[in-house]
N, CA and C atoms as an extended XYZ file, in Angstrom:
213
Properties=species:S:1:pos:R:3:atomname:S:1:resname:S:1:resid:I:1 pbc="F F F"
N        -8.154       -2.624      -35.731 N   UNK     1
C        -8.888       -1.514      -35.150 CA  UNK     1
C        -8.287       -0.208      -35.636 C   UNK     1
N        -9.177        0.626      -35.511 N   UNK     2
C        -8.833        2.355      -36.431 CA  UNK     2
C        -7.649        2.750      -34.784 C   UNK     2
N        -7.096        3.897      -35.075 N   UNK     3
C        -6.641        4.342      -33.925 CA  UNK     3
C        -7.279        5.195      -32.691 C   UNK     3
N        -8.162        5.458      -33.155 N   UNK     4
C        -9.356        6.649      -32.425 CA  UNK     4
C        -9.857        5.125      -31.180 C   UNK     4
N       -10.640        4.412      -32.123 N   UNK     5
C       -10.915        2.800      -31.400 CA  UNK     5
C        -9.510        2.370      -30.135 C   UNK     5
N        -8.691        1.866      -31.059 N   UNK     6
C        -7.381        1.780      -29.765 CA  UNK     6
C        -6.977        2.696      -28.793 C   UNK     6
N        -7.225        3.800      -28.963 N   UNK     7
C        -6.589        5.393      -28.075 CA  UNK     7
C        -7.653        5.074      -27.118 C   UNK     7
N        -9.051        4.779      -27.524 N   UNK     8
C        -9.924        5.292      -26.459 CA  UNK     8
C       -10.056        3.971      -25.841 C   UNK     8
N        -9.939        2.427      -25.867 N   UNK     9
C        -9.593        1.268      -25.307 CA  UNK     9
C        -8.646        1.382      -23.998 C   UNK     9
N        -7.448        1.916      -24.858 N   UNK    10
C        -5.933        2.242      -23.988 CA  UNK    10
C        -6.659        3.172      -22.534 C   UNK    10
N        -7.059        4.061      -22.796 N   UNK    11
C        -7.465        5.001      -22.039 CA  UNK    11
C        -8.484        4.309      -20.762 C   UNK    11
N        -9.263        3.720      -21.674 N   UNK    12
C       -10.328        2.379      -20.625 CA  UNK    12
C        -9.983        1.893      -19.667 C   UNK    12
N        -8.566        0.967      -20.296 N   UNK    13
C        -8.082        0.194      -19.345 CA  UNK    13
C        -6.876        1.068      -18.515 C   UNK    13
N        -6.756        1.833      -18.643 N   UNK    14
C        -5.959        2.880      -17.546 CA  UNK    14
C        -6.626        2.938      -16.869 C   UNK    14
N        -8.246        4.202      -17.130 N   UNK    15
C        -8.835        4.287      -15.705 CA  UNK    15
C        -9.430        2.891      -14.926 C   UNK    15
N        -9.395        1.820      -15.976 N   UNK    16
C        -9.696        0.607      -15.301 CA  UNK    16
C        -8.858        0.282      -13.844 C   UNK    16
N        -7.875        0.599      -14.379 N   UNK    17
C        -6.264        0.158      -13.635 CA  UNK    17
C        -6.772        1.185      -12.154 C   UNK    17
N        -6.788        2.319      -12.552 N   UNK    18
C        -6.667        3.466      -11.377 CA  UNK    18
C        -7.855        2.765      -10.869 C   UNK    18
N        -8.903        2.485      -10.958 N   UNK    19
C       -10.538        2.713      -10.586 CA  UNK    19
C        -9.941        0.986       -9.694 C   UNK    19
N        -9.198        0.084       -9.778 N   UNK    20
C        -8.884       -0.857       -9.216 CA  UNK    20
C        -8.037       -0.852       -7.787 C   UNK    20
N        -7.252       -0.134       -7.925 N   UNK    21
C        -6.032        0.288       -7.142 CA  UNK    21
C        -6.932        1.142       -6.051 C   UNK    21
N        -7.849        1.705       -6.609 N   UNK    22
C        -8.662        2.595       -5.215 CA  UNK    22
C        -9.773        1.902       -4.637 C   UNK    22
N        -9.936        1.343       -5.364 N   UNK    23
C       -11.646        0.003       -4.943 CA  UNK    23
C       -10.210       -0.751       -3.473 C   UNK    23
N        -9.059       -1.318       -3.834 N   UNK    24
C        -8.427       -1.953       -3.477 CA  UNK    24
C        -7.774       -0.820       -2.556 C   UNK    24
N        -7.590        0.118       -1.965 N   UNK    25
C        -7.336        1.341       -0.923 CA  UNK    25
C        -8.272        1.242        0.120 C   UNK    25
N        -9.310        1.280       -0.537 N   UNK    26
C       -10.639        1.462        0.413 CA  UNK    26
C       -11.170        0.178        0.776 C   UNK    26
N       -11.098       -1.233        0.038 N   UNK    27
C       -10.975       -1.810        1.099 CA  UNK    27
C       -10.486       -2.257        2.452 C   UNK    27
N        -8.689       -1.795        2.307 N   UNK    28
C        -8.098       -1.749        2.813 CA  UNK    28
C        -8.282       -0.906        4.373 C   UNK    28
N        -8.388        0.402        3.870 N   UNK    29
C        -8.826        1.405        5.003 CA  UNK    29
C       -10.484        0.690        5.741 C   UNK    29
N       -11.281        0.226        4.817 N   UNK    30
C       -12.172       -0.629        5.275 CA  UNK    30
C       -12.127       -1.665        6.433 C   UNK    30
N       -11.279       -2.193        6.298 N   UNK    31
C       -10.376       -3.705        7.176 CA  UNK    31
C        -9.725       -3.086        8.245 C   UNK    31
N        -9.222       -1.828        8.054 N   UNK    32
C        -8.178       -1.212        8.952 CA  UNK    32
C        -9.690       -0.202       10.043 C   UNK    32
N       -10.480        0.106        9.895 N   UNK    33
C       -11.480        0.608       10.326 CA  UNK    33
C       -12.004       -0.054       10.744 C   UNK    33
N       -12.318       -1.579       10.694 N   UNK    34
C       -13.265       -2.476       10.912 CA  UNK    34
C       -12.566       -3.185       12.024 C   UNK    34
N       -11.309       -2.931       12.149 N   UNK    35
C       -10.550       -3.319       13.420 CA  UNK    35
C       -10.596       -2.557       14.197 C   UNK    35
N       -10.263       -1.525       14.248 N   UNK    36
C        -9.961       -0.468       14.914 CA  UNK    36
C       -11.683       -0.436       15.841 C   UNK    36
N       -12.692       -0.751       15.488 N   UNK    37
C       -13.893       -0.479       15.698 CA  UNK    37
C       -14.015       -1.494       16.985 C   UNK    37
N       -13.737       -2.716       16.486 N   UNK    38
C       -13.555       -3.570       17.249 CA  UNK    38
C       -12.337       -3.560       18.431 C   UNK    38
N       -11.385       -2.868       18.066 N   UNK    39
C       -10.766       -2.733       19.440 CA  UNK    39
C       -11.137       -1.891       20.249 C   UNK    39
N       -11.482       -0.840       19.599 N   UNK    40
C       -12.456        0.504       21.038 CA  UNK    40
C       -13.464       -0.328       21.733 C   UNK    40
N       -14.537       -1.203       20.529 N   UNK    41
C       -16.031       -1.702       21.196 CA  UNK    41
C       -15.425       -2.549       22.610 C   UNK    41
N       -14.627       -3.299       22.301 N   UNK    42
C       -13.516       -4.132       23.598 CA  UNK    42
C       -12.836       -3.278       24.918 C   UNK    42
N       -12.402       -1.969       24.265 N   UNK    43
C       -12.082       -1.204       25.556 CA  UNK    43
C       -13.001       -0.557       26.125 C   UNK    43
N       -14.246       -0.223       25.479 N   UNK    44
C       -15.126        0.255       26.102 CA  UNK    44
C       -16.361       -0.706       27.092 C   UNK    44
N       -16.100       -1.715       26.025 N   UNK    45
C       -16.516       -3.059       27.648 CA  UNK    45
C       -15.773       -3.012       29.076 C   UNK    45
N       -14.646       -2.999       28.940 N   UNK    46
C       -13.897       -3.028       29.436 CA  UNK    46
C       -14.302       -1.869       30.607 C   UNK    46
N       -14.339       -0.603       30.282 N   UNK    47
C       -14.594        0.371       30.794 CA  UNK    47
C       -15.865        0.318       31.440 C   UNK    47
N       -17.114        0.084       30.991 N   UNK    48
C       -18.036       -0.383       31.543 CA  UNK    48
C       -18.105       -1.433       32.626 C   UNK    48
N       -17.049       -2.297       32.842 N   UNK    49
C       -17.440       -3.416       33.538 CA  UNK    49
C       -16.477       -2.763       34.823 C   UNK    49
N       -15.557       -2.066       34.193 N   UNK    50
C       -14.599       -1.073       35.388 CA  UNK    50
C       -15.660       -0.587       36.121 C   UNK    50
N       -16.351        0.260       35.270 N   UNK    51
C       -17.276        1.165       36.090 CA  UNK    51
C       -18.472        0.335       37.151 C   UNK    51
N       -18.907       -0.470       36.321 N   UNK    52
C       -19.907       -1.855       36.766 CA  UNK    52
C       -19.052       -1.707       38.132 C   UNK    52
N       -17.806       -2.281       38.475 N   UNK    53
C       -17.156       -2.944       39.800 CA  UNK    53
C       -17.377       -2.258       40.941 C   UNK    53
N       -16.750       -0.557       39.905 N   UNK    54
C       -16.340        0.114       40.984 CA  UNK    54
C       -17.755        0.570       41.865 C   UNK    54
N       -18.816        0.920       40.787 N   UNK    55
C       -19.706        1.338       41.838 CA  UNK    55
C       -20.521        0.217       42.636 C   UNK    55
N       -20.551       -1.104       42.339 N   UNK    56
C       -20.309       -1.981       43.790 CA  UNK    56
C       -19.690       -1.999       44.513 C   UNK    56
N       -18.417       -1.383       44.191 N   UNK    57
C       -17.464       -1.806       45.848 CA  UNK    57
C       -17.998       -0.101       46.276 C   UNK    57
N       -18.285        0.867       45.931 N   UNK    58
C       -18.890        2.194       46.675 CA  UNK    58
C       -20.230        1.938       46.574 C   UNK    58
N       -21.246        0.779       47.222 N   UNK    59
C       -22.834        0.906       47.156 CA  UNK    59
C       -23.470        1.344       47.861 C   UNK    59
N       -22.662        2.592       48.616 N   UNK    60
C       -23.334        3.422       49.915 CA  UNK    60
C       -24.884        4.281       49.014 C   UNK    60
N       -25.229        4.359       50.123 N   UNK    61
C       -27.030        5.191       49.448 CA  UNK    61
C       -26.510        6.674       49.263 C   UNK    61
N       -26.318        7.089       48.024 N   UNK    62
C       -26.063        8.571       47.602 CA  UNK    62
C       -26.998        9.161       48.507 C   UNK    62
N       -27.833        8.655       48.739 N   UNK    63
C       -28.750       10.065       49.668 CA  UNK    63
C       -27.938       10.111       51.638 C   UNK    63
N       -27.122        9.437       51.850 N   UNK    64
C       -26.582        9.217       52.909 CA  UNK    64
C       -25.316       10.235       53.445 C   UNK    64
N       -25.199       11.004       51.914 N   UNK    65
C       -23.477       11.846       51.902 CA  UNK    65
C       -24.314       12.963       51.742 C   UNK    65
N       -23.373       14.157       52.617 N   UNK    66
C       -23.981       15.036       53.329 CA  UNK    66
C       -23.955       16.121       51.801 C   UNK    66
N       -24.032       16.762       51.802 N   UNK    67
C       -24.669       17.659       50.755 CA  UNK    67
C       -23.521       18.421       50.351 C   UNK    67
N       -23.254       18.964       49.359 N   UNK    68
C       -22.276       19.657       49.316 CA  UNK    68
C       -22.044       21.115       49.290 C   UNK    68
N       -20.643       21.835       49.876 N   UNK    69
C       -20.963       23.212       50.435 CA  UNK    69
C       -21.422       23.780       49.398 C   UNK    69
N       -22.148       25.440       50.281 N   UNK    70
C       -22.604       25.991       49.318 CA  UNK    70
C       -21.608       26.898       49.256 C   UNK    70
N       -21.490       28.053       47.947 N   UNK    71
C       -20.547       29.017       48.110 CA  UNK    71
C       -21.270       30.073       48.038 C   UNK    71
């Protein structure tokens, strides 16, 4: 091969190299996001079913509590 041919090969497989290493970042942050998603969606069940409880154990008729002051 001429050298112009090899220089610009060499160069190929560099940004090959870089263009790999970041495909391989972002999956990463991908996986790390894709958890993270899944642990909120879990605490926020969580939170919901809190809330679910609590307003059964308070199932008084909101229209029953006296009004609140005026200022």
């Amino acid at each position: 091969m001429n050298d112009a041919l090899e220089q610009r090969l060499t160069e190929l497989e560099i940004k090959l190299t870089f263009m790999d290493e970041t495909v391989r970042a972002l999956a990463d942050a991908d996986a790390d996001q894709s958890r993270r998603i899944v642990a909120l969606e879990s605490l926020l069940r969580a939170a919901r079913n809190e809330l679910a409880a609590l307003r059964l154990l308070q199932a008084d008729d909101p229209r029953l509590e006296p009004p609140p002051p005026h200022y």
